[in-house]
Rosetta silent file (secondary structure, phi, psi, omega in degrees, C-alpha in Angstrom):
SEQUENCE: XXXXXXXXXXXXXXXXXXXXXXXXXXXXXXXXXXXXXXXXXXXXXXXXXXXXXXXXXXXXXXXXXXXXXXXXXXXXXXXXXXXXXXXXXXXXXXXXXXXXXXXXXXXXXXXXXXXXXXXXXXXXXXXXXXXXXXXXXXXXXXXXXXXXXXXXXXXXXXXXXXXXXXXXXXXXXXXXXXXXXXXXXXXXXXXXXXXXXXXXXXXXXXXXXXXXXXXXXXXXXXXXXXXXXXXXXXXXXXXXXXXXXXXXXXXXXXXXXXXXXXXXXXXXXXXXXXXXXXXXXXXX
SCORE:     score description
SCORE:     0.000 S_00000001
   1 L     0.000  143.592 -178.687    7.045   -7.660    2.116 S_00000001
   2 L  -111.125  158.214  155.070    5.489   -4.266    3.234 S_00000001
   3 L   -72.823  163.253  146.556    2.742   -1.991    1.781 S_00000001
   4 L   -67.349  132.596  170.734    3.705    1.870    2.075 S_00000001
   5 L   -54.007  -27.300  179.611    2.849    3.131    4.928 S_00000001
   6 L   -74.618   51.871  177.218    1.423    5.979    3.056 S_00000001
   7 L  -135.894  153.186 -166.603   -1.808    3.572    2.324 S_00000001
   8 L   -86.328  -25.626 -141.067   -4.378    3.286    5.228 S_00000001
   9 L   -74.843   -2.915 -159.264   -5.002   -0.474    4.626 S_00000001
  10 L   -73.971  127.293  178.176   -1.236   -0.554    6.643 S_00000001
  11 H   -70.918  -30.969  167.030   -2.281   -1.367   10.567 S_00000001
  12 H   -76.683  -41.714  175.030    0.577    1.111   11.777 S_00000001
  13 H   -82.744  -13.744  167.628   -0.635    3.864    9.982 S_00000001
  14 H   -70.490  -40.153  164.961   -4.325    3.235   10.803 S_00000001
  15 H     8.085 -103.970  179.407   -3.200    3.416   13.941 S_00000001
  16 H   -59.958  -29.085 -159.546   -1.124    6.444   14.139 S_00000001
  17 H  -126.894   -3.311  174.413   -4.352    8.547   12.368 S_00000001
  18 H   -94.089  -35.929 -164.709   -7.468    6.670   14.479 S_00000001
  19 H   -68.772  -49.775  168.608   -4.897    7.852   17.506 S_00000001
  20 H   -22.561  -70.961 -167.013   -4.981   11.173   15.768 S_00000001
  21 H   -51.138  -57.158 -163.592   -8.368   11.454   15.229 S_00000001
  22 H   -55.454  -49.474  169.483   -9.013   10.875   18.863 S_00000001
  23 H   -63.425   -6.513 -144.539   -6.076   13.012   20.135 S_00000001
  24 H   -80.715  -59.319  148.986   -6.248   16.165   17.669 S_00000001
  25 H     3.937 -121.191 -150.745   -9.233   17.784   20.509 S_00000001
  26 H   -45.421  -35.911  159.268   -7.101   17.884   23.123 S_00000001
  27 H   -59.682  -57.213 -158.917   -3.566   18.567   21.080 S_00000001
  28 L   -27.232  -29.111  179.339   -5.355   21.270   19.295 S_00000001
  29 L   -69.698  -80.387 -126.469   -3.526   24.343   21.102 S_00000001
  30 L   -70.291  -11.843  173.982   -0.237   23.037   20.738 S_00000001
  31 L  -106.493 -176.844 -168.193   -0.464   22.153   16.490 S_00000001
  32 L   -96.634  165.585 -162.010   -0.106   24.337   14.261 S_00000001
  33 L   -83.863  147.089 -175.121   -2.920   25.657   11.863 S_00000001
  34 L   -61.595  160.103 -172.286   -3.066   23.192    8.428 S_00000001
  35 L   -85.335  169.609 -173.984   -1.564   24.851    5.550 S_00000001
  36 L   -61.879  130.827  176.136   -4.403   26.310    2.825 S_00000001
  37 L   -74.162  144.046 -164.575   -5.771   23.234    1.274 S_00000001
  38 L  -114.845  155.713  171.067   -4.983   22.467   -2.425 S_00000001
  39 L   -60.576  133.699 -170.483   -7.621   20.345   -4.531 S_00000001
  40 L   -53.047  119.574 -179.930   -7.172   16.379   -4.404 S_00000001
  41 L   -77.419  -42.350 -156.576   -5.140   15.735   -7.993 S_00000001
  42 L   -58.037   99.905 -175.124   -6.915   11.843   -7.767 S_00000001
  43 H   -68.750  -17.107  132.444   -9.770   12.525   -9.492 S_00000001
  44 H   -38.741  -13.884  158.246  -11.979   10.017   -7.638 S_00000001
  45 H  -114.718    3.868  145.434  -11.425   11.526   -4.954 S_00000001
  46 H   -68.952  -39.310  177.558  -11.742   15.219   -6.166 S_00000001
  47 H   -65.266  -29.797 -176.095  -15.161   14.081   -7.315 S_00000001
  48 H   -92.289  -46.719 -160.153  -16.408   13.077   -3.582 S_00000001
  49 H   -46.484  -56.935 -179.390  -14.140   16.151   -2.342 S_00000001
  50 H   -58.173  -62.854 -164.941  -16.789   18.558   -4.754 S_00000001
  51 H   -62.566  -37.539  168.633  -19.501   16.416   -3.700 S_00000001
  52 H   -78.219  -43.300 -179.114  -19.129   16.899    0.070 S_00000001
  53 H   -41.180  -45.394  158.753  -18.543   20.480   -0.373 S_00000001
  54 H   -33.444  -70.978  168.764  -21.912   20.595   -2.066 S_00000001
  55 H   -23.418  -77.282  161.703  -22.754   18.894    0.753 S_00000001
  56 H   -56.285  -57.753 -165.634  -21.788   20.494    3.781 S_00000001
  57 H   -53.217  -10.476 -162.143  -22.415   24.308    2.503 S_00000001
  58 L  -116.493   11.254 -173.858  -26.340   22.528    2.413 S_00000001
  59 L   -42.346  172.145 -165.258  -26.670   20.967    5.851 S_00000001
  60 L  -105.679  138.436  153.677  -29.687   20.477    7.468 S_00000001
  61 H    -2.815  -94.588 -173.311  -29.831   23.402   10.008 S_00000001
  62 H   -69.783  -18.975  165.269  -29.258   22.164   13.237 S_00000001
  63 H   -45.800  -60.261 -154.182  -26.196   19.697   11.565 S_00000001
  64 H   -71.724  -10.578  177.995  -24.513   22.843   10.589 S_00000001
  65 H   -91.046  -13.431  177.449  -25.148   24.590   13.952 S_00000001
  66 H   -85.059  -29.572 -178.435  -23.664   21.186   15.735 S_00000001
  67 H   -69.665  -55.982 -179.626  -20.653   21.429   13.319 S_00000001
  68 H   -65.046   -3.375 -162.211  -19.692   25.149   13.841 S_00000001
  69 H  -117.634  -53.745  177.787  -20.537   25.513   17.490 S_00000001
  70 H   -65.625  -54.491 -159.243  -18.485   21.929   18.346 S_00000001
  71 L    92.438   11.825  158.794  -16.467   21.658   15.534 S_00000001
  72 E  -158.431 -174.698  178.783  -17.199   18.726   14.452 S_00000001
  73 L  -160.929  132.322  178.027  -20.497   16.520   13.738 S_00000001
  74 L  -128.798  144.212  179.273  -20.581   12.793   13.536 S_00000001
  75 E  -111.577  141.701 -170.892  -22.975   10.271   11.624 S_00000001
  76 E   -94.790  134.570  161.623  -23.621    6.814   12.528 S_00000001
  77 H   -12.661  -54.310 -172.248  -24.345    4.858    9.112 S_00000001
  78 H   -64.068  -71.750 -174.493  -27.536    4.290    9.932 S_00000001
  79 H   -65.488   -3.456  152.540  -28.394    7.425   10.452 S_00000001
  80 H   -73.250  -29.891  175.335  -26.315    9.093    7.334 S_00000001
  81 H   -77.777  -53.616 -167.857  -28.120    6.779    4.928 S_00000001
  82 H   -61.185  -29.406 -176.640  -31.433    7.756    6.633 S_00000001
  83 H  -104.533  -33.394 -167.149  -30.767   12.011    6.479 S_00000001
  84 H  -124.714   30.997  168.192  -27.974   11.960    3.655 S_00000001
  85 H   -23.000  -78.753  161.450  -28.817    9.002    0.844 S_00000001
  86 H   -23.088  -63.410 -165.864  -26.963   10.780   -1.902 S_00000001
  87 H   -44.449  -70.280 -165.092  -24.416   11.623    0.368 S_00000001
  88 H   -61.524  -13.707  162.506  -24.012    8.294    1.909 S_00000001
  89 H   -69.599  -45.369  178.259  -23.586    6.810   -1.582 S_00000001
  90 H   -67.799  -27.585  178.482  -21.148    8.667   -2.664 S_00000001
  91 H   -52.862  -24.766 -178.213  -18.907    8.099    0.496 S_00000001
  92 H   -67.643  -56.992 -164.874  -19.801    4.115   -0.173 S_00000001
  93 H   -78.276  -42.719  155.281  -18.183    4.154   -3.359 S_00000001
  94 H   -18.602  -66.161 -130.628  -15.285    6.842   -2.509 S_00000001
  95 H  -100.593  -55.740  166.713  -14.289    4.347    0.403 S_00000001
  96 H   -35.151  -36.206  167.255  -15.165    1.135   -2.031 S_00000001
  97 H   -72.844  -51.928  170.957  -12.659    2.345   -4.619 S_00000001
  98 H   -67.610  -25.731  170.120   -9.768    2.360   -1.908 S_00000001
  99 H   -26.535  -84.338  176.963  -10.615   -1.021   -1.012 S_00000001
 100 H   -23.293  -63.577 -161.007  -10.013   -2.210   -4.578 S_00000001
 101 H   -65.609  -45.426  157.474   -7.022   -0.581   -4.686 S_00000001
 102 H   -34.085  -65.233  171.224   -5.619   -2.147   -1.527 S_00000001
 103 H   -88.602   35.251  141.987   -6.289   -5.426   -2.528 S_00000001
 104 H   -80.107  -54.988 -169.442   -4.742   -4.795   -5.855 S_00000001
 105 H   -51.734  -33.750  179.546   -1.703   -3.594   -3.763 S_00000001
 106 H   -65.847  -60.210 -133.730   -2.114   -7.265   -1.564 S_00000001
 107 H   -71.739  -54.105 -140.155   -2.446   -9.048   -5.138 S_00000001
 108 H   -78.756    1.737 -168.309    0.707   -7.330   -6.470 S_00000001
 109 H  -122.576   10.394  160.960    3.040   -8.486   -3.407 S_00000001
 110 L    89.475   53.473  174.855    1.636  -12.305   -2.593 S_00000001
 111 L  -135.026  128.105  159.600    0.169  -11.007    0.908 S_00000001
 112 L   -27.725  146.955  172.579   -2.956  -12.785    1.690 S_00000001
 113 L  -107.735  115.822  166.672   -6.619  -10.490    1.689 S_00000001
 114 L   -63.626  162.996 -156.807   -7.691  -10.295    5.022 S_00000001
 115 H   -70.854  -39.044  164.581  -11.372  -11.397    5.557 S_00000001
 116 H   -25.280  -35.195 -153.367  -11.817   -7.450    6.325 S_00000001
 117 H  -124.723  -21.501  160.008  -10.607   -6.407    3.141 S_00000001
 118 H   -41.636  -48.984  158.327  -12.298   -9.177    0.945 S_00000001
 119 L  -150.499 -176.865 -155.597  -14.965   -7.829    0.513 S_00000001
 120 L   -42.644  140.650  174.471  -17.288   -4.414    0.224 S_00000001
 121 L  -150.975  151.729  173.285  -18.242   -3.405    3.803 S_00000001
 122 L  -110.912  134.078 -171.926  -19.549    0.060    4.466 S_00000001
 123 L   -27.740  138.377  163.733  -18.168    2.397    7.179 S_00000001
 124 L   -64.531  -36.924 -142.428  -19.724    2.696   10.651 S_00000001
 125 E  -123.114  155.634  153.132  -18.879    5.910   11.478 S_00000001
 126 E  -155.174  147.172  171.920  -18.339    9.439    9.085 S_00000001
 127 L  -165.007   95.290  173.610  -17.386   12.538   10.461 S_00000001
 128 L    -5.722  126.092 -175.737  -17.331   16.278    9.365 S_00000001
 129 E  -145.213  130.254 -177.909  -14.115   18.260   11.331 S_00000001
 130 E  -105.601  134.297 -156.859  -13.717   21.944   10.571 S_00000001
 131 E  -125.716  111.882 -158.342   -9.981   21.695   10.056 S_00000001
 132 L    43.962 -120.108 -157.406   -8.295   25.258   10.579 S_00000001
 133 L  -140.981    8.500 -160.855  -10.013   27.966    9.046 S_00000001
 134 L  -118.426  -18.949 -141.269   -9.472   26.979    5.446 S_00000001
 135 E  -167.682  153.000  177.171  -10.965   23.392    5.066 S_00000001
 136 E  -110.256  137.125  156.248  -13.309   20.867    6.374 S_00000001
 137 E   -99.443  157.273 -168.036  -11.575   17.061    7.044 S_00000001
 138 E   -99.733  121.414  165.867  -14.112   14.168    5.920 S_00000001
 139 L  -123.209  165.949 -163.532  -12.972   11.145    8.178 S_00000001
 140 E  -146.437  137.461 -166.639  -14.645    7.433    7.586 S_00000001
 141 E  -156.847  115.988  163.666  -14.018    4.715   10.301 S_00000001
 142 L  -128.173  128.366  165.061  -15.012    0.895   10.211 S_00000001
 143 L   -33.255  -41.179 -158.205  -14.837   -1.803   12.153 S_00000001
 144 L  -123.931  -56.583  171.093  -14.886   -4.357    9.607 S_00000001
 145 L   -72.608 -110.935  144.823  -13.928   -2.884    6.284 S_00000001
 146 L  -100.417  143.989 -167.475  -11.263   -0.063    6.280 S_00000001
 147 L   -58.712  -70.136 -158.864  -10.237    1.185    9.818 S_00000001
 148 E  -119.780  147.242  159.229   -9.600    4.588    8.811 S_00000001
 149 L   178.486  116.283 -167.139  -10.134    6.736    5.681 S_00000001
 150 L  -134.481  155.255  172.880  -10.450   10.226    5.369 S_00000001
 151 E  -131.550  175.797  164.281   -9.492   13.445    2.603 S_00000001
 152 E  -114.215  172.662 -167.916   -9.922   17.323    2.960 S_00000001
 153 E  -163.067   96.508  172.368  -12.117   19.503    1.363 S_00000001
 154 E   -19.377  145.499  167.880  -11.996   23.034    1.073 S_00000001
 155 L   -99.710  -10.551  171.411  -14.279   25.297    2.067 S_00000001
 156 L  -104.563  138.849  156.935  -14.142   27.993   -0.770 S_00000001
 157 L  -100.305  102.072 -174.623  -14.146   25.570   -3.782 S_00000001
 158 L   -53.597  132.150  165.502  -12.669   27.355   -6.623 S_00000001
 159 L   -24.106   68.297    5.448  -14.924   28.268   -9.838 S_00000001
 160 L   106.772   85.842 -159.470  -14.901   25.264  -11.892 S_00000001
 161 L   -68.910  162.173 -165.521  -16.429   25.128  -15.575 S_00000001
 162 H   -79.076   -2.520  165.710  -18.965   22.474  -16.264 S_00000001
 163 H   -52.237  -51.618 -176.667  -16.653   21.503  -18.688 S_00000001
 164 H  -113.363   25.622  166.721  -13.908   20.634  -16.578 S_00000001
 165 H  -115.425  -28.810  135.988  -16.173   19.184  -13.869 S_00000001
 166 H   -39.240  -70.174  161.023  -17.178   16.912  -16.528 S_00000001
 167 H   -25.079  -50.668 -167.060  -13.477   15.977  -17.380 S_00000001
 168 H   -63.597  -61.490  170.534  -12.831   15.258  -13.837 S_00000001
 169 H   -49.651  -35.313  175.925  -15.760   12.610  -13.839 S_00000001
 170 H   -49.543  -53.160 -167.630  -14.957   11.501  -16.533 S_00000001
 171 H   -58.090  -42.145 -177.353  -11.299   10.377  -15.397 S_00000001
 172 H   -50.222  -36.752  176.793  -12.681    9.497  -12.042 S_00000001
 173 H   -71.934  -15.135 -168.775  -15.142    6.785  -13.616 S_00000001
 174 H   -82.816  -37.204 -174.117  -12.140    5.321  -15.845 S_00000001
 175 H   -49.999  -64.907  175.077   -9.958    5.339  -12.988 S_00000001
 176 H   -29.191  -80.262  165.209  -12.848    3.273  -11.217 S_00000001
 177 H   -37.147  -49.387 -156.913  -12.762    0.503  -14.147 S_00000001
 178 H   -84.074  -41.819  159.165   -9.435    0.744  -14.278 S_00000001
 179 H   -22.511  -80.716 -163.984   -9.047   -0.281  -10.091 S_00000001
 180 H   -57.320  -11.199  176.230  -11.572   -2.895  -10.704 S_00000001
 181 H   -99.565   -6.286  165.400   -9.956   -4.629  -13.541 S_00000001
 182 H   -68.732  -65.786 -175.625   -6.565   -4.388  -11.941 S_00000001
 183 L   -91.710   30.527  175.772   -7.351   -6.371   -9.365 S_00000001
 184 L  -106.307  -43.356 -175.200   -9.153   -9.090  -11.571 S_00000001
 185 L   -85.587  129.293 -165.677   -6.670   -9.427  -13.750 S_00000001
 186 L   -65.854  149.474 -179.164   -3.609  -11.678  -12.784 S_00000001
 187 L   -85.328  160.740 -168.731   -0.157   -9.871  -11.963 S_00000001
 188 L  -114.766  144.216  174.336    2.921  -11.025  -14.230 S_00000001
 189 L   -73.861  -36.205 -161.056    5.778  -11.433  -11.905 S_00000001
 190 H   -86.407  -29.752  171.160    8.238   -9.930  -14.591 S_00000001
 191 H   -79.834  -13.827 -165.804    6.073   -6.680  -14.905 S_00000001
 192 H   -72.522  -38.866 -153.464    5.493   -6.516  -11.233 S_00000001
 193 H   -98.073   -0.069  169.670    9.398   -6.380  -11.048 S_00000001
 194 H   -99.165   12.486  154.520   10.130   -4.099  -14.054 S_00000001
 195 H   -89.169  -51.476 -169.292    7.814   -1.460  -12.468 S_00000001
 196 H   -57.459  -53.888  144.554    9.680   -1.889   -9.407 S_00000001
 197 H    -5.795  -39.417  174.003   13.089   -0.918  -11.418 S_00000001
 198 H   -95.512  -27.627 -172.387   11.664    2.081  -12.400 S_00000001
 199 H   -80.705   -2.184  178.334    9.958    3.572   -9.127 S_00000001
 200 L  -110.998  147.176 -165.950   13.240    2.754   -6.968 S_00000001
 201 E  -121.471  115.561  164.937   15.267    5.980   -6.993 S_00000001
 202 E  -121.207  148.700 -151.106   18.845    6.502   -5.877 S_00000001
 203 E   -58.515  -39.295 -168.642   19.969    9.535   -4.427 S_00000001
 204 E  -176.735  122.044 -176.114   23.558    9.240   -5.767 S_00000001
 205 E  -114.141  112.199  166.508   25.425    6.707   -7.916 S_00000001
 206 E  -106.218   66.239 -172.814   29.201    7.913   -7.417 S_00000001
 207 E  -104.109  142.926 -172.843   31.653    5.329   -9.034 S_00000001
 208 E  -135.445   82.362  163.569   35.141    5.787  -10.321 S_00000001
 209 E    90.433    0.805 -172.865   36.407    3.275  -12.079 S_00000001
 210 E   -75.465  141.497 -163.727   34.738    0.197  -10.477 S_00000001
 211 L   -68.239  169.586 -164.411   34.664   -3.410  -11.020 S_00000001
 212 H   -69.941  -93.156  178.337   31.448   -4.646  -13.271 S_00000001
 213 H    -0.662  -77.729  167.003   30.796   -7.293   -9.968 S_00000001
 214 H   -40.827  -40.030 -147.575   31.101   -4.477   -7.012 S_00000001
 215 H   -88.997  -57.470 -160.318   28.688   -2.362   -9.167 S_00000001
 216 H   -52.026  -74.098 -155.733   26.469   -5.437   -9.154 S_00000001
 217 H   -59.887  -58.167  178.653   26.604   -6.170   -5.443 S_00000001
 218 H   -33.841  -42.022 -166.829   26.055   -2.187   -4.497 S_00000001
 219 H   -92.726  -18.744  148.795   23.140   -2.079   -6.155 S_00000001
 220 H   -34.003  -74.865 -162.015   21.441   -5.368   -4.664 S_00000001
 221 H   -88.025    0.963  169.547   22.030   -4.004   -1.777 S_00000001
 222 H   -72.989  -37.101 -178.897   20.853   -0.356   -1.971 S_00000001
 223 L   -78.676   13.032 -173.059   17.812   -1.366   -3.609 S_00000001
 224 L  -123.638  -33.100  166.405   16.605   -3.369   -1.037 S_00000001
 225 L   -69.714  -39.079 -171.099   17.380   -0.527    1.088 S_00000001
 226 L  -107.492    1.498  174.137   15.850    2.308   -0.979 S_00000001
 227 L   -88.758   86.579  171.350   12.770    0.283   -2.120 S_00000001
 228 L   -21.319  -37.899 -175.490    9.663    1.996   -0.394 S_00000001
 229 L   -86.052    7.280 -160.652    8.003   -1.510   -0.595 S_00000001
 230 L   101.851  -60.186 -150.151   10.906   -3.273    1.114 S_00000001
 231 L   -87.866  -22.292  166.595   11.471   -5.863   -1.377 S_00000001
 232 L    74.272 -179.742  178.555   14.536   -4.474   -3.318 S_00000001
 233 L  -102.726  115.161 -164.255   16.126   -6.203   -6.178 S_00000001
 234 E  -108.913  131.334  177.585   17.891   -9.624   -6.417 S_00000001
 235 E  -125.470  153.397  163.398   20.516   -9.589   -9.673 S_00000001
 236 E  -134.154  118.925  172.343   22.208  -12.733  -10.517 S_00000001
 237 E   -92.491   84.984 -177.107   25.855  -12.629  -12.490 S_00000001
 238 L   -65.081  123.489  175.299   26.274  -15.158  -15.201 S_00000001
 239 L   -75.000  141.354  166.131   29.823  -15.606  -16.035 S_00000001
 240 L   -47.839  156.520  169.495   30.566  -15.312  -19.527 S_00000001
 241 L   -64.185  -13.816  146.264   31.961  -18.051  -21.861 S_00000001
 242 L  -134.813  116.256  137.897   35.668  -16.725  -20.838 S_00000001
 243 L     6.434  -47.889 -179.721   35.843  -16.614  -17.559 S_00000001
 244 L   -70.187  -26.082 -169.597   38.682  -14.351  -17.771 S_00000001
 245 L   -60.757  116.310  152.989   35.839  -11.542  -19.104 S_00000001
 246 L  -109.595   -5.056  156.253   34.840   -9.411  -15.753 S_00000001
 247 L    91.920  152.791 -152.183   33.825   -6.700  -17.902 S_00000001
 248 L   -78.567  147.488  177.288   35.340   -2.958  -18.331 S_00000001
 249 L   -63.067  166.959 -161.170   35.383   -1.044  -14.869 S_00000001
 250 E  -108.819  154.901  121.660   32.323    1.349  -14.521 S_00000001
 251 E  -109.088  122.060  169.396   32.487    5.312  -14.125 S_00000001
 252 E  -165.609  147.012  160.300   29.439    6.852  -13.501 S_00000001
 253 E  -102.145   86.513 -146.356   27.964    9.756  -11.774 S_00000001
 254 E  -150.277  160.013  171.000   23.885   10.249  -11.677 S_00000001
 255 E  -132.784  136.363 -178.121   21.789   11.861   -9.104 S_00000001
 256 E    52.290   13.865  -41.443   18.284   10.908   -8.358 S_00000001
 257 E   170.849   79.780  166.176   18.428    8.183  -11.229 S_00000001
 258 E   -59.276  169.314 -153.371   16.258    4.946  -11.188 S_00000001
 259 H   -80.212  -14.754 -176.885   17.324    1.786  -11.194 S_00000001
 260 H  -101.361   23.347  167.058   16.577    0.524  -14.549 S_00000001
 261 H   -93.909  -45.016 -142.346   19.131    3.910  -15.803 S_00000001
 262 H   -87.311  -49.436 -173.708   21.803    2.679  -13.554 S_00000001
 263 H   -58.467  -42.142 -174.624   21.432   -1.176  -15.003 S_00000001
 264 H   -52.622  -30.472 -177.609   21.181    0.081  -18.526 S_00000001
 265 H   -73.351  -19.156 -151.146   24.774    2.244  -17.620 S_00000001
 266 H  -105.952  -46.993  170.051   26.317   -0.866  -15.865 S_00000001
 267 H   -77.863  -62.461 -178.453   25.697   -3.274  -19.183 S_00000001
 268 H   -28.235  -31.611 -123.272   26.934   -0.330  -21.584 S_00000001
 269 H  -149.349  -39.070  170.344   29.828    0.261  -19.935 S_00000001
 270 H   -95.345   -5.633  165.189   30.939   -3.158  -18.821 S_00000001
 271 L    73.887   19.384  160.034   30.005   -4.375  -22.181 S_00000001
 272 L   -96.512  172.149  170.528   27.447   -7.390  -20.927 S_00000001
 273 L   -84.703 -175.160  179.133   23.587   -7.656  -21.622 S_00000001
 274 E  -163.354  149.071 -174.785   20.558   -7.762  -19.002 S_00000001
 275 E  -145.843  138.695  140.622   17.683   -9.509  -18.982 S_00000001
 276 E  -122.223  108.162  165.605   15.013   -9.060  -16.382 S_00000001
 277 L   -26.744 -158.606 -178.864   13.294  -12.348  -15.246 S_00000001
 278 L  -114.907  -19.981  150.520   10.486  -12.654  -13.261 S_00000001
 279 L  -142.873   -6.848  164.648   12.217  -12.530   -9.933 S_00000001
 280 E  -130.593  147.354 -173.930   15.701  -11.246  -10.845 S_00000001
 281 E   -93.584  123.442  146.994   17.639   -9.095  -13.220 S_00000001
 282 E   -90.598  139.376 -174.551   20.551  -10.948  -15.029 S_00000001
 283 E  -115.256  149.588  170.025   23.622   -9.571  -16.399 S_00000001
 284 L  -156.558    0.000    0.000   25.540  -12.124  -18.384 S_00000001
């Protein structure tokens, strides 16, 4: 079973973005400038986004003349907790919250918690990158906890009513509770796999006339194919009490469609039920 690569705890994608980090200097003619940065929808991590911005626009002098004249500025832990306390808290918990969520993601697919990822560890490294002309990148880099983990963060930070900079915390603290109780709480195999039903999406179901069976097997094996995590779907096909029943051929036509539309079309239409178990969907 895989993670998505788009999650840092994945060892190919820390990779590929510590390789970045290192390369992006030297690359720098040859990419192209980032497009204008839009605000972080996550609200935990809009709340640290606003919070560095604060941040940065306030630097201690000579930081902000090492950032603008280099173009970047880097803090050792030690020395971010010692100049930036506030700072370095929020970045603790920012970085603490993707943990959690990581090993919720290990929880929901059986994969082991590396000793790394067990528990809280705080970053070694953080470091400020003025990233085109529109946006500062934040990046966070540990040895021990997570390898890489970084957001952007505008540098004009749109007008914002205390109202809805309230709101924002607000979701961002529920969200927080909601992480930590996720990965407390035990996963049900049969919910794990009726979320997975709804999030895999296929591009085009084009049938004419097709046995109940064939319908069955296609979609095994597309979904195993078209399942971001990898794990796809295992159906099992109970025969009926006669035998002779193979159920009415299927016509259907959908675009973009998840998978628990296509099963719902495939028992209507072939006139059996579904059930989904705990590691497979049955039609019978």
């Amino acid at each position: 079973m895989r993670i998505p690569l788009s999650m840092c705890g994945n060892v190919v994608c820390e990779t590929i973005l510590l390789l970045a980090l290192v390369a992006g200097p030297a690359l720098g003619a040859q990419v192209q400038t980032p497009p204008r940065p839009e605000l972080p929808t996550d609200p935990v991590i809009r709340r640290t986004a606003r919070a560095m911005h604060q941040w940065i626009e306030n630097l201690k002098p000579s930081d902000a003349g090492e950032l603008y004249s280099k173009g970047k500025i880097a803090f050792s832990w030690q020395e971010l907790t010692a100049s930036y306390p506030e700072q370095a808290r929020i970045l603790d918990d920012c970085q603490e919250d993707q943990r959690v969520r990581l090993v919720y993601a290990y929880n929901r697919h059986s994969r082991p918690i590396t000793a790394r990822m067990a528990v809280h560890q705080a970053p070694d490294t953080v470091i400020i990158r003025l990233y085109g002309t529109d946006a500062y990148k934040v990046a966070l880099t540990s040895t021990n906890g997570i390898a890489y983990f970084d957001f952007t963060v505008p540098r004009e930070w749109p007008a914002e009513s205390q109202e809805q900079q309230a709101e924002n915390d607000r979701q961002a603290s529920l969200e927080v509770q909601k992480d930590v109780a996720r990965t407390t709480a035990p996963v049900s195999p049969e919910a794990d796999l009726r979320e997975r039903v709804t999030k895999i999406i296929f591009p085009e179901v084009n049938w004419q006339k097709v046995a109940p069976a064939d319908c069955v097997k296609w979609l095994a094996d597309e979904s195993h194919r078209l399942d971001p995590d990898g794990d796809g779907v295992n159906f099992v096909l109970t025969s009926p009490a006669d035998t002779s029943d193979t159920g009415k051929p299927i016509t259907l036509h959908l675009q973009n469609a998840c998978l628990i539309d296509i099963i719902k079309q495939v028992a209507s239409q072939s006139g059996w039920s579904y059930q989904i178990d705990s590691d497979v969907v049955k039609f019978y």
